[in-house]
C-alpha positions in Angstrom: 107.5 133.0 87.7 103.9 133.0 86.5 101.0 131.6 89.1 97.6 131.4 89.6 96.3 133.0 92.6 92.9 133.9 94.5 92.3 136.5 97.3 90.3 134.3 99.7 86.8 134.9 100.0 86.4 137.2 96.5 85.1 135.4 93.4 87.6 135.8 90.7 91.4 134.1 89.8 94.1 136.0 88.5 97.7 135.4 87.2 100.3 136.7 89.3 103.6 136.9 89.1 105.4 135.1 92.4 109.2 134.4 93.6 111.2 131.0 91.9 111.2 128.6 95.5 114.8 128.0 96.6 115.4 124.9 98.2 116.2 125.7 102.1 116.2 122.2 104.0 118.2 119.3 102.9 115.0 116.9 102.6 113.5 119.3 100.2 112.7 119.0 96.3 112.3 121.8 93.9 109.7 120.5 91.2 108.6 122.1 87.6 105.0 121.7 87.6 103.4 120.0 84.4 99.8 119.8 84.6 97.3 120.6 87.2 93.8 119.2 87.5 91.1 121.2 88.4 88.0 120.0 90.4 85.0 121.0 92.7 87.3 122.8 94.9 89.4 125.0 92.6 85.8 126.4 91.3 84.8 127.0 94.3 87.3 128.9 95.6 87.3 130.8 92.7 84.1 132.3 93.2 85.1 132.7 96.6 83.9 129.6 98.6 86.2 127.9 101.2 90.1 128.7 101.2 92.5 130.3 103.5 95.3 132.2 102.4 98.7 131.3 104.2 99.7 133.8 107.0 100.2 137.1 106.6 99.1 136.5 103.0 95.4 138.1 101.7 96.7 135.9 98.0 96.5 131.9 97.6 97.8 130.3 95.2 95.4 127.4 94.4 95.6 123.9 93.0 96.3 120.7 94.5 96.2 117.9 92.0 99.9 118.2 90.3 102.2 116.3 88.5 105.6 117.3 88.1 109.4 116.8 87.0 112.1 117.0 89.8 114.7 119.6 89.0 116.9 119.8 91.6 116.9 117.7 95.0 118.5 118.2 98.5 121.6 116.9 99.8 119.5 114.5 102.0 117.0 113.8 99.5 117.7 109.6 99.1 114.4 108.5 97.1 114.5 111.6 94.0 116.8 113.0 91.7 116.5 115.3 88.8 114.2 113.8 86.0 112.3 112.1 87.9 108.5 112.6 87.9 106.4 113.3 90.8 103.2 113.9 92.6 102.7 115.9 96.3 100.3 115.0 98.6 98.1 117.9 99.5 97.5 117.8 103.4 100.4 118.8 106.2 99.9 117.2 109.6 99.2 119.8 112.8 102.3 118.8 114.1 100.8 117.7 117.4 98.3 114.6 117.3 99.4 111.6 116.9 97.8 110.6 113.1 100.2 113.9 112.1 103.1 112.3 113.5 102.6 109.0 112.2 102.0 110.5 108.7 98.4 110.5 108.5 97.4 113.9 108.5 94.4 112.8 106.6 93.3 112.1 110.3 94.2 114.5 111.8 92.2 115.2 115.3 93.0 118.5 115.7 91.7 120.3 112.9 94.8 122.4 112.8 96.5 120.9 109.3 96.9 123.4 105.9 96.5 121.7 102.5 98.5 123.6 99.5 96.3 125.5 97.2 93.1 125.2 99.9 93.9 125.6 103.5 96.5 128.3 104.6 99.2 126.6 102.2 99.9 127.9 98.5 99.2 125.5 96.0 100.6 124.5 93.1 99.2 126.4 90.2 102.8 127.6 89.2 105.5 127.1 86.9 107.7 125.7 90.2 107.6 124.3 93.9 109.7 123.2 96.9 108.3 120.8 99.0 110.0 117.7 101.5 110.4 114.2 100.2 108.2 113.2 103.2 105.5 114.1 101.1 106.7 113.4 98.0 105.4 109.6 95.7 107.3 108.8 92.3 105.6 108.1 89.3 107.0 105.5 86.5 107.5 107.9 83.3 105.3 105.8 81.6 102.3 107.3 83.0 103.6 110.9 82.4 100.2 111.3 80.2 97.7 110.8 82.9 100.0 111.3 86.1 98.0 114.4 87.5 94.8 112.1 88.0 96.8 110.6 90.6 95.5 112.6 93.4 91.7 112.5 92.5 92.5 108.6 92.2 94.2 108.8 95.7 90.7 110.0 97.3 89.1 106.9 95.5 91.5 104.3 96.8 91.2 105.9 100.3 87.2 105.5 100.1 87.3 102.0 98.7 90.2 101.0 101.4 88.4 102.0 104.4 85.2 100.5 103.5 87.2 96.9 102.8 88.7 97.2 106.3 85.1 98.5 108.0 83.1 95.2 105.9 86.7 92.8 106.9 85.6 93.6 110.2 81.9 93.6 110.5 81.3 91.0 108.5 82.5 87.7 110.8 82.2 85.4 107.6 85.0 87.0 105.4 87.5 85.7 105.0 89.9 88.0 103.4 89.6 91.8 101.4 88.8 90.2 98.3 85.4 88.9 99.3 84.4 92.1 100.0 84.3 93.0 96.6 84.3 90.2 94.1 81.0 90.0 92.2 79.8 92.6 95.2 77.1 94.7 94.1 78.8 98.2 94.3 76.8 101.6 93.4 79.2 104.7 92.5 76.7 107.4 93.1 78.2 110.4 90.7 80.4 109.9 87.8 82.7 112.9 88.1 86.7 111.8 88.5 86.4 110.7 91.8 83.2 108.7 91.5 84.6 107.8 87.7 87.7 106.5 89.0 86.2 104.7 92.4 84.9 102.7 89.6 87.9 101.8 87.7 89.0 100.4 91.2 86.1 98.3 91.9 85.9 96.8 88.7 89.7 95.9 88.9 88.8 94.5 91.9 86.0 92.2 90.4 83.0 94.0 91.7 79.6 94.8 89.5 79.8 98.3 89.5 76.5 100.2 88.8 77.3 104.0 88.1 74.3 106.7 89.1 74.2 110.0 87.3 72.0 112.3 85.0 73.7 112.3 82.0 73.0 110.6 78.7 74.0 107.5 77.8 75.9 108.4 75.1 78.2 111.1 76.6 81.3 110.1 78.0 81.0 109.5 81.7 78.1 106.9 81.0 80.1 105.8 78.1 83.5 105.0 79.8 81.6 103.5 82.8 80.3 101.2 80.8 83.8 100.2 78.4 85.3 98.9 81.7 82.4 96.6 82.4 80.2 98.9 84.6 76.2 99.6 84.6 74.9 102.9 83.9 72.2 103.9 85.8 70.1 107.7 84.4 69.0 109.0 87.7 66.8 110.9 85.9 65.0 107.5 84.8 65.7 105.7 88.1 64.7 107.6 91.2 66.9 106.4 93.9 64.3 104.9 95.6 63.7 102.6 93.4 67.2 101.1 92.6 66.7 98.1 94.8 63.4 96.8 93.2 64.6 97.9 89.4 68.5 96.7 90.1 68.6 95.2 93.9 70.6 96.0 97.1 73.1 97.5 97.3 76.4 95.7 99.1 78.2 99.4 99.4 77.8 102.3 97.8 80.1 104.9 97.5 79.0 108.6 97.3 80.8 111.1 95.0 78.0 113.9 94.2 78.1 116.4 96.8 74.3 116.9 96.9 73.2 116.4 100.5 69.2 115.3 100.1 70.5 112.5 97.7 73.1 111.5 100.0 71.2 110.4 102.5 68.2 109.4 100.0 71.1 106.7 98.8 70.3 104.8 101.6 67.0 103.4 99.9 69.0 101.6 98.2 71.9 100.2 100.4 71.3 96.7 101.5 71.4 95.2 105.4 74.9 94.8 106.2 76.0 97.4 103.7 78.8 100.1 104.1 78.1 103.8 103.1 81.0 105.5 102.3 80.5 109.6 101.4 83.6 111.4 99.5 81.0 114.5 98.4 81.0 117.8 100.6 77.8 119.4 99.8 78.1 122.7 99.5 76.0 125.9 100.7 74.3 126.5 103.9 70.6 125.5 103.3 69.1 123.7 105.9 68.0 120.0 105.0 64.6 118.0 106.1 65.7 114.8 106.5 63.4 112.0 108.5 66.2 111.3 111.0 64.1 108.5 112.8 63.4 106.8 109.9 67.9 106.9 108.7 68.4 106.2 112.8 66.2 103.0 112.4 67.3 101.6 109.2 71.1 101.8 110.4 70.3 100.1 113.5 67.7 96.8 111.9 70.3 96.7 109.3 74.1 96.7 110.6 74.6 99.6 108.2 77.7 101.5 108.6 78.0 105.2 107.1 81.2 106.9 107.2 83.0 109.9 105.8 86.2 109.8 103.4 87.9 112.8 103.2 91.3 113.4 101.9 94.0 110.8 101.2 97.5 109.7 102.5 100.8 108.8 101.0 99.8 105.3 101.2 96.9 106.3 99.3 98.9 108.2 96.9 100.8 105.2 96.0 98.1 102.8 95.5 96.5 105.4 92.9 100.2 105.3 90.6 99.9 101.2 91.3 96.7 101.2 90.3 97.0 103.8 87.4 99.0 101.2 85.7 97.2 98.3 86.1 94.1 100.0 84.7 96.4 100.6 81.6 97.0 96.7 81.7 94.1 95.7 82.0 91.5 98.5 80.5 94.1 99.6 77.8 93.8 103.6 77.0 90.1 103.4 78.8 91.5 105.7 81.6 93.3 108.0 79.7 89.9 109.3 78.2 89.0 110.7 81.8 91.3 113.6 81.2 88.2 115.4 78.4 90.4 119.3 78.7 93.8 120.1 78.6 94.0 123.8 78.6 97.3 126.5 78.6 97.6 128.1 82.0 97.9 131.2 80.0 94.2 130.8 78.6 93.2 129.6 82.3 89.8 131.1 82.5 88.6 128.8 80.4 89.6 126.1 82.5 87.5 127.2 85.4 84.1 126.8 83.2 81.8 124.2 83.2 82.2 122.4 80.0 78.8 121.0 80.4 78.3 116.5 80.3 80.8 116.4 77.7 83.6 117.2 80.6 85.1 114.8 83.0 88.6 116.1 84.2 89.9 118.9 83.2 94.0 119.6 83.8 95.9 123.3 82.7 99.2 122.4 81.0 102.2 123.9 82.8 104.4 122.5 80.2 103.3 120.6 77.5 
């Protein structure tokens, strides 16, 4: 079977012919692979950024947001049969914390997890995979279309979950999660998927959603933003700094760029009380000037809260496929316009360009 592999650590992606998976545990499903999206990561490792091959392996296989049909299942498999569609999680617990044996490798402690198609685990970037129903979240065929946004939606849900329980917590007032949202004022800073979805959440949720980027206005991250109710906000036109005195505070803002010196310049513009959450890993080695005394103060005076998202969990994944069709409900075909490239993993190098502002999420087609 065709694949598309990587040797760690060399810029370039190649397709490679690898073994058809045979199922070999009971609990285990063998999946044909439909779509795959492709994001921050997959370009990165393709011109050799962060990745680790699996043992004894120099090859990866890379990809981790897929959507698939089940083609065969194992003879203890209780939750899947053949025909059924299906998304993986990505990350596989070290085996020896307890957040890994409760499920939750997406906090792990150890540090000693994989991920398929990043972290010493191949991806799934192939016609076919075998992986256990432990890991495994159903998807109602009516979603078929848009099912591979599932796991860019599933990092969304996680960011916007954790910062409701952090605020249901701090804040001795609330009464219950949907205060910490309705008619919030809610910045997504970056409208790629992740950020571009976080919103689709929040503004199901009832929040006013102000999206920061540096596109136009008239291209379609800006545009879409602003069909689901959101505020577009040209960072090129409004410095960070001066979001709270053009827009006001801030209740949370949620970071999707990636770009360190913004990250922490966000905090202009969170307001006292506020919850930071960061999704974006920044990438490079440059060293930052930052005024850390300044940051350390305006956490403290303010209650402010910063905290890290990374990753997501099967709980997570099934809140995005909940979610996915309550968007359709409620937003109509709005979210299917996220997915801007569909390309043939046979013409796959053109999947790894940048497509420029016109692009949001771009998926190769397995099968079409």
């Amino acid at each position: 079977m065709k694949a598309l592999a990587i040797t760690t650590g060399k810029p370039g992606v190649s397709l490679v012919d690898r073994e058809i998976p045979r199922i070999e545990s009971p609990d285990e499903i063998k999946v044909r692979i439909l779509r795959v999206g492709i994001c921050g990561t997959d370009r990165e490792e393709v011109i050799g950024g962060r990745a680790k091959a699996p043992q004894h392996s120099q090859d990866l296989v890379i990809g981790h947001e897929m959507f698939g049909v089940v083609e065969e299942a194992g003879k203890s498999v209780q939750q899947f049969a053949p025909g059924d569609y299906i998304v993986f999680t990505v990350r596989r617990g070290c085996g020896h914390c307890d957040s890994c044996n409760m499920n939750r490798p997406d906090m792990c402690t150890t540090g000693d997890y994989t991920e398929r198609g990043i972290w010493g685990q191949d991806g799934y970037q192939t016609e076919l995979v075998v992986d256990k129903e432990q890991y495994a979240v159903k998807v109602p065929k009516e979603l078929k279309d848009i099912g591979v946004l599932i796991e860019p939606l599933s990092v969304a849900e996680k960011a916007v979950d954790e910062a409701v329980m952090l605020q249901v917590k701090h804040l001795p007032y609330l009464r219950d999660d949907k205060e910490v949202i309705t008619d919030k004022n809610i910045l997504v800073a970056g409208l790629g998927p992740i950020g571009l979805l976080a919103g689709f959440i929040l503004r199901l949720k009832g929040a006013k959603v102000y999206g920061l980027d540096v596109v136009d206005q008239d291209t379609p991250r800006a545009l879409l933003l602003k069909q689901i109710g959101g505020s577009y906000i040209d960072g090129r036109k409004i410095p960070v700094d001066h979001i709270e005195e053009s827009i006001g505070r801030m209740d949370i803002i949620l970071e999707a760029t990636g770009v360190a010196a913004l990250e922490f310049n966000l905090l202009d513009a969170l307001g006292p009380n506020g919850i930071y959450v960061l999704t974006g890993i920044p990438g490079g080695d440059r060293p930052l000037q930052i005024d850390g005394a300044e940051i350390i103060r305006r956490l403290v005076l303010n209650n402010q809260v910063m905290v890290g998202s990374v990753n997501a969990s099967q709980k997570h994944f099934q809140m995005a496929v909940d979610d996915l069709s309550r968007f359709r409900e409620t937003f109509g075909n709005t979210i299917d316009k996220v997915i801007t490239d569909r390309i043939p993993y046979n013409k796959f190098s053109d999947a790894f360009a940048h497509h420029g502002s016109e692009e949001i999420k771009t998926v190769v087609e397995w099968m079409p």
